[in-house]
C-alpha positions as CSV (number, residue, x, y, z in Angstrom):
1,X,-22.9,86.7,-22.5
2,X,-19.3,85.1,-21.2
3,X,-19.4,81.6,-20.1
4,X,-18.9,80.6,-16.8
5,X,-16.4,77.8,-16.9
6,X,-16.6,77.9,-13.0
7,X,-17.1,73.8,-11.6
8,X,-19.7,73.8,-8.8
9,X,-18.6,72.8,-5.2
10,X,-18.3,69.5,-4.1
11,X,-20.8,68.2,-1.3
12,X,-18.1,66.9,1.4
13,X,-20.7,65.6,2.7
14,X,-22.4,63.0,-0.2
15,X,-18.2,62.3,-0.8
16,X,-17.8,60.9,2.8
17,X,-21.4,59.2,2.9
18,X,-20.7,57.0,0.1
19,X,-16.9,56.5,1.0
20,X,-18.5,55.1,4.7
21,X,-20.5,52.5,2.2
22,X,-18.3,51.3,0.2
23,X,-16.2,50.4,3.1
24,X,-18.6,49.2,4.8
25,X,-20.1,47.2,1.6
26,X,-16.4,45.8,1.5
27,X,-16.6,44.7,5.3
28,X,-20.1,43.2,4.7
29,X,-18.5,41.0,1.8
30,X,-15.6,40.0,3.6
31,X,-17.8,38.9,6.7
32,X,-20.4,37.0,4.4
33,X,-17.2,35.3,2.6
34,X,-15.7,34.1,5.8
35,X,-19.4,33.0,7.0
36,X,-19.6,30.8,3.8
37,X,-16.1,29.8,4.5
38,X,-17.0,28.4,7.7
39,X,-19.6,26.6,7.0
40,X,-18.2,24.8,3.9
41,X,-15.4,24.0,6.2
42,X,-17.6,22.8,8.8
43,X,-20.0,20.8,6.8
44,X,-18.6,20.2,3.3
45,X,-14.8,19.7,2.7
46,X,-12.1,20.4,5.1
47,X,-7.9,20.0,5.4
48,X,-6.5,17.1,7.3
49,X,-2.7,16.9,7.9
50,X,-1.8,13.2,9.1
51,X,0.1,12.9,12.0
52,X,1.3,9.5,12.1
53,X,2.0,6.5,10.3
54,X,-0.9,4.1,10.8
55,X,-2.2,4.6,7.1
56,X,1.6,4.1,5.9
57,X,1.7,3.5,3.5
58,X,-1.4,4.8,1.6
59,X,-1.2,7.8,3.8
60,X,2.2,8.7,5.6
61,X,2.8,10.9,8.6
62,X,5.7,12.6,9.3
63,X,8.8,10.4,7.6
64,X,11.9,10.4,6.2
65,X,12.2,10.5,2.2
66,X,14.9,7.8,1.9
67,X,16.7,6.4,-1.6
68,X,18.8,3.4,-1.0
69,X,22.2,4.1,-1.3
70,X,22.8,0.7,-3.2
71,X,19.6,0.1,-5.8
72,X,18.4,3.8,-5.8
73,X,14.9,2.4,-5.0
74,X,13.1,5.4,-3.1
75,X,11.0,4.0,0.1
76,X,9.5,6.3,3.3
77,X,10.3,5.9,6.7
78,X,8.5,6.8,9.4
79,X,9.4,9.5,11.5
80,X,7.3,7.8,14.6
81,X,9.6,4.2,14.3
82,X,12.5,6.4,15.7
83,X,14.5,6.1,19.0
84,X,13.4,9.0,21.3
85,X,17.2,9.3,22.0
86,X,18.0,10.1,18.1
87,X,20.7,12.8,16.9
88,X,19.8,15.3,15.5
89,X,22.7,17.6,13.4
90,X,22.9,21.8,12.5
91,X,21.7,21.6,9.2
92,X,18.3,20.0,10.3
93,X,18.7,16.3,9.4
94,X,18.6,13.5,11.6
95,X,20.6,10.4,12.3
96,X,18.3,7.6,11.7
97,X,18.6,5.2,14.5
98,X,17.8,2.2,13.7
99,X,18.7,2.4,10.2
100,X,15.7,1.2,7.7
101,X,16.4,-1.5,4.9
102,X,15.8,-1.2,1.8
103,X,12.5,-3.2,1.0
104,X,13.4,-4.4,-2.8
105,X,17.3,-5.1,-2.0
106,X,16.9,-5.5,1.4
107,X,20.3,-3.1,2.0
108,X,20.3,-2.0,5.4
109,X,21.9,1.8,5.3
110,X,25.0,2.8,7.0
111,X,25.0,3.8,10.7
112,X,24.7,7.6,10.8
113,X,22.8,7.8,7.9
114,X,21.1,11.4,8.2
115,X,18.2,12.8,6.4
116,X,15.7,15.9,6.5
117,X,12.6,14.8,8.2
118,X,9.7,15.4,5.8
119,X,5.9,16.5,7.0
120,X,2.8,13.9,6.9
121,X,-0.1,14.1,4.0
122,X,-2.3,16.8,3.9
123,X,-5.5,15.5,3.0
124,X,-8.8,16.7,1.4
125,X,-11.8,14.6,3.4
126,X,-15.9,14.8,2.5
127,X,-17.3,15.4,6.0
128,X,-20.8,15.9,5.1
129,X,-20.9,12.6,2.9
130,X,-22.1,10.1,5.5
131,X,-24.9,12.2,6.4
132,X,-26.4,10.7,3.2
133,X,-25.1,7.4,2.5
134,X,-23.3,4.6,4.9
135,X,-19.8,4.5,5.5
136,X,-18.3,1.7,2.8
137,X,-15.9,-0.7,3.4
138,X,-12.5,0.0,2.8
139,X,-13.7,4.0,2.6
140,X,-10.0,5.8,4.8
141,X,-12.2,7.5,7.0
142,X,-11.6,10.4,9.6
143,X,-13.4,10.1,12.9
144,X,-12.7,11.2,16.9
145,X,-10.6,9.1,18.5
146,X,-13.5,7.8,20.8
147,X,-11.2,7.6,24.3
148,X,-10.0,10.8,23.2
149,X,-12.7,12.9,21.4
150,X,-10.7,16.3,20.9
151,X,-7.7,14.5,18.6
152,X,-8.9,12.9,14.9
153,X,-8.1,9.9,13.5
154,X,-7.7,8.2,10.5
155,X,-8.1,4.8,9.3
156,X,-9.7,2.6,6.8
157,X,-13.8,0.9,7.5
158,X,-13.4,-2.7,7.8
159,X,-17.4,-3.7,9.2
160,X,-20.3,-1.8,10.5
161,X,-23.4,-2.3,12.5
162,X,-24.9,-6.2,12.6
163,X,-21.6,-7.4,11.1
164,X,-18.9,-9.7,12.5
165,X,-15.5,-9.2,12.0
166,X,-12.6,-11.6,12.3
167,X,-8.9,-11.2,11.2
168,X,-7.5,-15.0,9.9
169,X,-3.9,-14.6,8.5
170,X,-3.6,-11.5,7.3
171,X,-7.4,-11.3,5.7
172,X,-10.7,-9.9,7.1
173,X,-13.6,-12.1,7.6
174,X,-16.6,-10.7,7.4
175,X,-20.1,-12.6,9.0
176,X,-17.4,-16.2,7.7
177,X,-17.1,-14.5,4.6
178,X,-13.7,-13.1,3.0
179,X,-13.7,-9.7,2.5
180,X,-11.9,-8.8,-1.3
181,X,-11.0,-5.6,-1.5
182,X,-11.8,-3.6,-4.6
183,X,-9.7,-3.4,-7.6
184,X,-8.3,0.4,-6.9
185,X,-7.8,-0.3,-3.1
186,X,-5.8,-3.7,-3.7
187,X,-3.4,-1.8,-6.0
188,X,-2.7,0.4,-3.6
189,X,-1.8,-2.6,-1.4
190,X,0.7,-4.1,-2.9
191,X,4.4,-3.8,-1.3
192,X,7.6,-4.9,-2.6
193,X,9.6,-7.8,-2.0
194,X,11.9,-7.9,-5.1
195,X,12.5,-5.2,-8.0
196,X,14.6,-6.4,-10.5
197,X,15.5,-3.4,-11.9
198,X,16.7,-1.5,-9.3
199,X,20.2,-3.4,-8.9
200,X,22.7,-2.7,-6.2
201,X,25.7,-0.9,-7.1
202,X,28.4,-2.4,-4.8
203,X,27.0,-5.9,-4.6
204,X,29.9,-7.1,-2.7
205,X,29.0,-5.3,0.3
206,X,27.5,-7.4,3.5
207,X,24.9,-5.2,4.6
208,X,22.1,-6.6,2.6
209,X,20.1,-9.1,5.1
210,X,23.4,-9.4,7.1
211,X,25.3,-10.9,3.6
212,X,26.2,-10.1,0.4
213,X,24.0,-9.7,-2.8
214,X,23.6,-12.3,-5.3
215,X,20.0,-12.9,-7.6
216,X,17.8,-14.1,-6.0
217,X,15.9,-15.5,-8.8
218,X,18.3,-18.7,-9.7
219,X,18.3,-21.5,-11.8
220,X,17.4,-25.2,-10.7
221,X,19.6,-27.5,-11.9
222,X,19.8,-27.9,-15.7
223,X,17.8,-24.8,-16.1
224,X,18.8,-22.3,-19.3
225,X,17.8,-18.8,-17.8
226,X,20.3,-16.2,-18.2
227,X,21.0,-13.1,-17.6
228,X,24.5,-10.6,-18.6
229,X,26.2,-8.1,-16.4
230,X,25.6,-5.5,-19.3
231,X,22.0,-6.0,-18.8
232,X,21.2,-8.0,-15.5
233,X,17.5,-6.4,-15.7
234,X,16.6,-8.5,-18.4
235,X,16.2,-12.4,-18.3
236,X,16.5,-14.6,-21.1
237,X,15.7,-18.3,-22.4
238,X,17.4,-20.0,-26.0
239,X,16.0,-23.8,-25.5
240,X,15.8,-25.4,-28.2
241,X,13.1,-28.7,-26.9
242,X,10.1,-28.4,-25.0
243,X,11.9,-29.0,-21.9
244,X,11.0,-26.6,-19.0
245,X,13.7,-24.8,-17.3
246,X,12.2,-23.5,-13.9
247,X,13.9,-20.4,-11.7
248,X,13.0,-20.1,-8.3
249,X,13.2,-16.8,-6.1
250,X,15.7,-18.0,-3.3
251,X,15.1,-15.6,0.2
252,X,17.2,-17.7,2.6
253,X,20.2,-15.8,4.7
254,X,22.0,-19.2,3.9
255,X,22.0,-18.6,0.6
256,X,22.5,-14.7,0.8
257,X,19.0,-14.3,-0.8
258,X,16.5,-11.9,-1.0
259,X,14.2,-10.4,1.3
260,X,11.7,-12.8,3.0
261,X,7.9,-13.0,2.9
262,X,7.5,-11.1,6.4
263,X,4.9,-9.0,6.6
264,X,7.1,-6.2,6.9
265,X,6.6,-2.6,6.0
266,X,10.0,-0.2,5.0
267,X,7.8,2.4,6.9
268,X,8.7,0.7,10.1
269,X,11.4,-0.4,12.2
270,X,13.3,-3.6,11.6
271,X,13.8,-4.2,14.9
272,X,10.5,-6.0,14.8
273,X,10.9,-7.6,11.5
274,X,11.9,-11.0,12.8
275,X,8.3,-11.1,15.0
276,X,6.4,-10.5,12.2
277,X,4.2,-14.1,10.2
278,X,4.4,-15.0,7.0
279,X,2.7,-12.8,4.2
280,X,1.2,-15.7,1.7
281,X,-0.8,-13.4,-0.5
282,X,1.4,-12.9,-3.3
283,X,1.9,-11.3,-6.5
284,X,4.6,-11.9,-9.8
285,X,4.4,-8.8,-12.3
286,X,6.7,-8.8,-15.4
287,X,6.8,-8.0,-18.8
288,X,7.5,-10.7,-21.5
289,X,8.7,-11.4,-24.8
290,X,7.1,-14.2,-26.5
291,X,9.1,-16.2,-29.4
292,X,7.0,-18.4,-31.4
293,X,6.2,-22.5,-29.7
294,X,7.2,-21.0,-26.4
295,X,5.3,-21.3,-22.8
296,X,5.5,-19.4,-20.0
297,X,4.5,-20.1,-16.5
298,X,4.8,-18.5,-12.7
299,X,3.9,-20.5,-9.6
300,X,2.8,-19.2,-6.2
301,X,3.1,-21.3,-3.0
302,X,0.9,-20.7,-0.1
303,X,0.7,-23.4,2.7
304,X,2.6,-25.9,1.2
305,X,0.9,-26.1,-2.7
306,X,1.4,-24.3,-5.4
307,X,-0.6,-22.6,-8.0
308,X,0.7,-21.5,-11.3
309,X,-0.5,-19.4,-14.3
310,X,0.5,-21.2,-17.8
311,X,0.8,-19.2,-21.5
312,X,0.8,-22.0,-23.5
313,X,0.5,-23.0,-27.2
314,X,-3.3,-23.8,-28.2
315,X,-4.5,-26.2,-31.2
316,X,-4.9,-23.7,-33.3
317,X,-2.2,-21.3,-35.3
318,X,-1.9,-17.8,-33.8
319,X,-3.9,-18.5,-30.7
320,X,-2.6,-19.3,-27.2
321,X,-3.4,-21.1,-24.3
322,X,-4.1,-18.9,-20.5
323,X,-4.3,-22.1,-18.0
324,X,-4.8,-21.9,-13.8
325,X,-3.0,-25.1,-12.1
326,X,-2.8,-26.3,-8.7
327,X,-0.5,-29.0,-7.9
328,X,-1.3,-32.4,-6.3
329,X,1.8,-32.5,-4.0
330,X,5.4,-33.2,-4.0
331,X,5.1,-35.3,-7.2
332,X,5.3,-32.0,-9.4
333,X,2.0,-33.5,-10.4
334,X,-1.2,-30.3,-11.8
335,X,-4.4,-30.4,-12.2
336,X,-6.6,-27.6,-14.3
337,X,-8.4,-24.9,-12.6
338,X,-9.6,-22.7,-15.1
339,X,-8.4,-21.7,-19.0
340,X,-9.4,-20.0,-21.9
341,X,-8.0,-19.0,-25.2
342,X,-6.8,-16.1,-26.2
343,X,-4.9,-14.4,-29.1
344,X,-1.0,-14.9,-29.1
345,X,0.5,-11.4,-28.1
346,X,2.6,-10.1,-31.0
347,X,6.3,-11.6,-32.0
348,X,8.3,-9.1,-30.7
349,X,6.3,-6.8,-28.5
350,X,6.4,-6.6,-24.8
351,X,3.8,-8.0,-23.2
352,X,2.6,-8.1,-19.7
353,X,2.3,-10.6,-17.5
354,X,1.0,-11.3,-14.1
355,X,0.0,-13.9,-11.4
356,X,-1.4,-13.5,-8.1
357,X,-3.2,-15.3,-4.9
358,X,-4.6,-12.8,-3.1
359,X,-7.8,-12.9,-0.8
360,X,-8.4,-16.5,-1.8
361,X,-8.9,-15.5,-5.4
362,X,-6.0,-16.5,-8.3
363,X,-5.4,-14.0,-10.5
364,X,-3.7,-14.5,-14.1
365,X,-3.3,-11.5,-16.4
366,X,-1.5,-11.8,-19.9
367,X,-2.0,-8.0,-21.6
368,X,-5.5,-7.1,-21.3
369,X,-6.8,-10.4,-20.9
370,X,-7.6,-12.1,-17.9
371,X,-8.7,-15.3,-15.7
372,X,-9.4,-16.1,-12.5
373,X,-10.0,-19.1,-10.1
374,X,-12.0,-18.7,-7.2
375,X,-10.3,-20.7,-3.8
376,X,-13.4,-20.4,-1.7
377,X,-14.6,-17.4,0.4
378,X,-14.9,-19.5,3.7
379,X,-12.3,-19.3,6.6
380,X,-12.2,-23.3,5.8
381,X,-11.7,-23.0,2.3
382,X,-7.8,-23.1,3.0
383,X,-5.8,-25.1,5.3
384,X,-4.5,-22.3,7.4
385,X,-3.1,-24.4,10.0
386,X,0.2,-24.5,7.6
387,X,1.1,-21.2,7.6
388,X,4.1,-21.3,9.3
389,X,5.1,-23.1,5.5
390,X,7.3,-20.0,3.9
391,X,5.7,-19.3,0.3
392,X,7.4,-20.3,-2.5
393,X,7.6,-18.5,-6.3
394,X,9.5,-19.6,-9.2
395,X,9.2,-18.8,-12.7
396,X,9.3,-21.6,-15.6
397,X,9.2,-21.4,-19.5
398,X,10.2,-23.2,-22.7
399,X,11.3,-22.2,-25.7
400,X,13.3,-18.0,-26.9
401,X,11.9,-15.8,-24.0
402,X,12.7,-12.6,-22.7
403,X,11.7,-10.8,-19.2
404,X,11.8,-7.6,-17.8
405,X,10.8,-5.4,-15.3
406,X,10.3,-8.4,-13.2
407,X,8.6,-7.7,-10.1
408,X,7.7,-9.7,-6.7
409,X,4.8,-8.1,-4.0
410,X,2.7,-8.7,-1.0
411,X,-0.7,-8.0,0.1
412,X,-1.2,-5.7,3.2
413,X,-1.6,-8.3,5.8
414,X,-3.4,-7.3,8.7
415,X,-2.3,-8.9,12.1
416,X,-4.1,-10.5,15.0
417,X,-3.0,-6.8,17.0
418,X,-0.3,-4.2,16.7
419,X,3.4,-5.1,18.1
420,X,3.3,-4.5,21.9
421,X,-0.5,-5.5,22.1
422,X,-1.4,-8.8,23.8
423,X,-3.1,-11.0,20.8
424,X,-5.2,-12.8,23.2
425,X,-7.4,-9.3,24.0
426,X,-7.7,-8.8,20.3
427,X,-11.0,-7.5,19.3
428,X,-11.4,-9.4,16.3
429,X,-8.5,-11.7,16.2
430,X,-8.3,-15.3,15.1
431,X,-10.9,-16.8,17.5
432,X,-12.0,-13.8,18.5
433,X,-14.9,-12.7,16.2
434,X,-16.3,-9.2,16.9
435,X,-20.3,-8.6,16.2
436,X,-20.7,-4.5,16.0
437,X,-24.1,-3.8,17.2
438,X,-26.3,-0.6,16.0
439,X,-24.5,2.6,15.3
440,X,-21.0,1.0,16.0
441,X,-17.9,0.6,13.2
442,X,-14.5,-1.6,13.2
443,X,-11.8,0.3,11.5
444,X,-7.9,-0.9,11.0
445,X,-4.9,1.3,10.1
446,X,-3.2,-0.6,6.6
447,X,0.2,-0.4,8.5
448,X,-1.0,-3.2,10.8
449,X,1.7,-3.7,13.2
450,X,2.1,-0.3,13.9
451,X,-1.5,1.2,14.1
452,X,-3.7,1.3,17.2
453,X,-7.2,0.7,16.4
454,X,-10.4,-1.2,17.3
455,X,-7.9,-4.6,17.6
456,X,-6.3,-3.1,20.7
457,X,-8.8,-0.4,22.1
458,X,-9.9,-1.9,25.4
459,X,-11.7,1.3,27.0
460,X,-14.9,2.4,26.6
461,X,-15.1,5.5,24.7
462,X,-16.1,8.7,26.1
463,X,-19.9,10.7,24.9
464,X,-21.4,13.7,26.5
465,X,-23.4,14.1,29.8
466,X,-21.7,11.0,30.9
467,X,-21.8,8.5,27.7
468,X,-19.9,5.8,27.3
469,X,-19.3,3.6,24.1
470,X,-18.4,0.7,23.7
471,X,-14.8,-0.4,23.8
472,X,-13.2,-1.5,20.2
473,X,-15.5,0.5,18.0
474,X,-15.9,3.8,16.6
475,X,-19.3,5.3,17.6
476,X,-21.3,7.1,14.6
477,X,-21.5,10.2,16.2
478,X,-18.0,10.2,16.2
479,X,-17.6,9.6,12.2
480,X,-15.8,13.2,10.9
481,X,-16.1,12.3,7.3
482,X,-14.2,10.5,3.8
483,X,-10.5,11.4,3.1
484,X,-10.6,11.3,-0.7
485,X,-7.6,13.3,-2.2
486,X,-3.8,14.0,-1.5
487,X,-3.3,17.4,-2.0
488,X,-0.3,18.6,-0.4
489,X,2.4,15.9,-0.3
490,X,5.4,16.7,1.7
491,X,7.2,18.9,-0.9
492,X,10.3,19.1,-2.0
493,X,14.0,20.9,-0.5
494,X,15.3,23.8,-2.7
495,X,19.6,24.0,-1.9
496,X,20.8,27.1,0.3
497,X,19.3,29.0,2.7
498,X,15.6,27.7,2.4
499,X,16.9,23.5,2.5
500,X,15.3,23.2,5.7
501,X,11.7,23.4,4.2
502,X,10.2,21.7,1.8
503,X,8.1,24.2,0.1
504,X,8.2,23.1,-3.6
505,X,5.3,20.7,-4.1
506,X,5.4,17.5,-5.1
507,X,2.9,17.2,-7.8
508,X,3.7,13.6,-8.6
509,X,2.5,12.3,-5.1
510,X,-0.8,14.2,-5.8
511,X,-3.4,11.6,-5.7
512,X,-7.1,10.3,-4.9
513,X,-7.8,7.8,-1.9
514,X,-9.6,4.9,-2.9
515,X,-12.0,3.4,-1.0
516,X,-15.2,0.9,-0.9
517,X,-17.0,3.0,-3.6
C-alpha cells in the first residue's frame, strides 16, 4: 500500500485561540508587574530627587561642581545661593554671581567664572519603615511640608513627641541634655577650614580672603618647624633638647591668614559669611612620623581655654604616653584630664593622629587607639557667654618629627534660625526651648543658615476636613519615610555634542545616609 505523506490541515481556529492567550497571558503579566510595581513604590522604597540645598552638604540640590582654580580642591555650590539676575552663556554654563570661595584656601574665583549647572541627589528613601519602629534622631527623613502638603521635604530628626529641644551655639539640647551625634553622622559633619595639601598655585595673587596667601600654620617665636618649597605638604621638626616648639594656625586678614572659624558652608553665598558666629567645635587630623624621645601635641581653643592632646614618652621602653590637658589660663599652666598607655607606633611608619572638641566631648586618636574626656552634657557645663572668643589651634612637638596630610575642620553648627529669619521667633533657639507634644517631630536642615525648618515655621500646618497642626513641627501623618542611599549622583559631562548632560554616573558619590540607627 503507498504512503500518504500528505500533513493534515491546520485548525485556524485552535491557532488563533491560543495566539489570543498568549497575548492576553502577556497583558495579564505586564498588568500584575505594574500592580506590584505600584505598591512597592507606594509602601516600600521609592526615588527622591532633592531639590534644594538644605541638606548641603550631606545631600545637595541642584549646584555647581566647582575645583578651585588655585589649590584644585573640588567643593559644590549651590545653585539656589545664586542672583536671580545671573548670565547665563550658549554652551549652557552659567556665570556664577557672587563668586564662591574656596573653603580650604579660601580663594575667591574670578568674576565671570562660568560652570555647567549640575542636578540635585536622587535618593533611595524606606517609606514603610516608620510604620514599625520610631523615627531616630539624626534619621534624614522625608516628610510633607506641613503648610504645603503636596511638595516633600527633607531634613534630618532632631526631637520627637514629650521632648524639648533647644539650639545653644551651634549644638542641640535635648530635655538640658546635649545631643552627640553618632559616630557615622559626625563624620559626615565635618567641613574644612584648612587642607594642607591642596596648595595654591599662584600664591601671590590677592584674591584669597581679600590678600595674598602665606601658611597659615606659623611658627612662634624660637620655634624649629619647617617646611621646603619642594615639598610644602610636609612639616618637619630636627630639635635636638626637649624644648617645645609650638605652631599656631594664624586666620587673621591682618596677617593674610587662613580662613576663619565662621560657620560658613562653600555651598552658600559669601555674601552672608561675615553674619555668620563662631564655629568652636573643632577638629585637627594629620598623619605623623614619630622619631624616637619625641612628643607630640595639638591644642584646641574654645571660649578662651584650651585643651590639648599629648603623645608623649612613658616610663617604660617601647611604650608611649596618650594624655588630655586643659589649661589653667594665660600662664601656659595644664592640668590632666585623662591618659593611658599605649604602644609606641612604629619608627618610621605613618601614623595617624587626631584631636577634637566636639559636642562637649574631647576626642584624642593616635592609630587605632583612642581617649576621650567628657566636658559635661549640661547647657552649664561650659561657659558659653564667651563665645564671641575666636578659637585658637596650634600644634606643638619636641624632638625629629614629620607631618603630613594636615588637616583643620568644623562641626555642622546649627544656628538660632536661617539668615533672613528673625532669631527672637525661633522655635527652639537659645531661650527659646520647644516641648513637642504627642505625634509631633522637630527636624533641621544640616546647611543651617540656609534651610527653612521647624526654627522659622510660624504657621500652622494644614490636615484634612479642616486640620490644623501645630506651627514648628512636622505632624506624623505627614512622616513619608527614611532616605538611606545615594544612588544617582549628579553625573558626569562627556565633551561634544552631549556636554550639556551629565549622563555618565558618578559611581564615586554613590553612598548610604547615615542616620540615628
Amino acid at each position: 500500500m503507498a504512503q500518504n505523506n500528505k500533513k493534515p490541515a491546520e485548525n485556524p481556529t485552535f491557532h488563533h485561540s491560543s495566539m489570543a492567550a498568549s497575548v492576553a497571558n502577556t497583558f495579564e503579566w505586564l498588568i500584575t508587574a505594574f500592580v506590584l510595581a505600584f505598591i512597592f513604590r507606594a509602601f516600600v522604597l521609592e526615588a527622591f530627587r532633592i531639590p534644594t540645598g538644605s541638606m548641603a552638604e550631606t545631600l545637595n540640590g541642584d549646584y555647581y561642581r566647582i575645583r578651585c582654580t588655585q589649590c584644585g580642591y573640588r567643593y559644590d555650590y549651590g545653585h539656589d545661593m545664586q542672583r536671580r539676575d545671573q548670565q547665563r552663556l550658549a554652551d549652557g554654563k552659567v556665570v556664577l554671581n557672587p563668586v564662591p570661595r574656596c573653603p580650604s584656601c579660601g580663594n575667591y574665583e574670578q568674576p565671570g567664572t562660568a560652570v555647567h549647572k549640575s542636578n540635585g541627589d536622587r535618593i533611595l528613601v524606606l517609606k514603610c519603615i516608620y510604620q514599625f519602629t520610631e523615627p531616630k534622631r539624626w534619621d534624614v527623613v522625608v516628610f510633607k511640608n506641613p503648610t504645603e502638603p503636596y511638595i516633600n521635604y527633607i531634613k534630618r530628626m532632631i526631637a520627637g513627641p514629650g521632648e524639648t529641644v533647644e539650639i545653644v551655639d551651634g549644638d542641640i539640647y535635648i530635655n538640658g541634655t546635649i545631643a552627640r551625634k553618632p559616630k557615622m553622622v559626625q563624620e559626615e559633619m565635618w567641613m574644612p577650614i584648612y587642607l594642607n595639601d591642596y596648595q595654591p598655585a599662584r600664591p601671590e595673587d590677592t584674591r584669597f580672603n581679600s590678600h595674598s596667601f602665606r601658611q597659615p600654620f606659623r611658627n612662634a617665636q624660637g620655634s624649629g618647624w619647617t617646611f621646603d618649597r619642594d615639598k610644602p605638604t610636609v612639616f618637619r621638626l630636627e630639635s635636638q633638647d626637649s624644648s617645645i616648639n609650638m605652631m599656631y594656625y594664624v586666620h587673621s586678614r591682618e596677617n593674610n591668614g587662613g580662613n576663619d572659624f565662621k560657620a560658613a558652608y562653600a555651598y552658600g553665598s559669601p555674601e552672608f559669611f561675615e553674619r555668620l558666629p563662631y564655629c568652636s567645635d573643632l577638629m585637627i587630623r594629620f598623619g605623623c612620623i614619630i622619631g624616637e624621645k619625641s612628643m607630640l601635641g595639638a591644642g584646641l581653643g574654645k571660649y578662651g581655654i584650651f585643651y590639648r592632646g599629648v603623645l608623649a614618652d612613658a616610663n617604660q621602653p617601647g611604650r608611649k604616653k596618650m594624655v588630655i590637658q586643659q589649661s589653667l589660663g594665660e600662664n601656659d599652666e595644664y592640668i590632666t584630664l585623662a591618659q593611658q598607655e599605649i604602644d609606641s607606633p612604629k619608627a618610621g611608619e605613618l601614623t595617624d593622629f587626631e584631636f577634637a572638641n566636639v559636642d562637649h566631648l574631647l576626642i584624642f586618636k593616635i592609630g587605632s587607639e583612642k581617649l576621650t574626656f567628657d566636658l559635661g552634657d549640661k547647657k552649664d557645663s561650659l561657659d558659653t557667654s564667651k563665645r564671641l572668643i575666636s578659637p585658637q589651634v596650634y600644634v606643638m612637638g619636641s624632638g625629629n618629627l614629620e607631618l603630613r596630610h594636615l588637616g583643620l575642620y568644623r562641626d555642622t553648627h546649627y544656628l538660632d534660625s536661617p539668615i533672613g529669619a528673625r532669631s527672637d521667633e525661633s522655635n527652639g533657639g537659645e531661650g527659646h526651648p520647644f516641648t513637642l507634644e504627642k505625634d509631633q517631630f522637630f527636624v533641621l536642615g544640616d546647611n543651617s543658615p540656609g534651610s527653612f525648618d521647624c526654627r522659622a515655621w510660624q504657621a500652622m500646618g494644614l490636615g484634612n476636613n479642616g486640620t490644623k497642626y501645630r506651627a514648628g513641627t512636622v505632624p506624623r501623618d505627614y512622616l513619608v519615610g527614611k532616605a538611606f542611599y545615594v544612588y544617582w549622583p549628579s553625573g558626569f559631562r562627556l565633551p561634544g555634542p552631549f556636554s550639556k548632560t551629565a549622563i555618565v554616573p558618578n559611581v564615586g558619590k554613590m553612598r548610604f545616609i547615615y542616620g540615628g540607627g
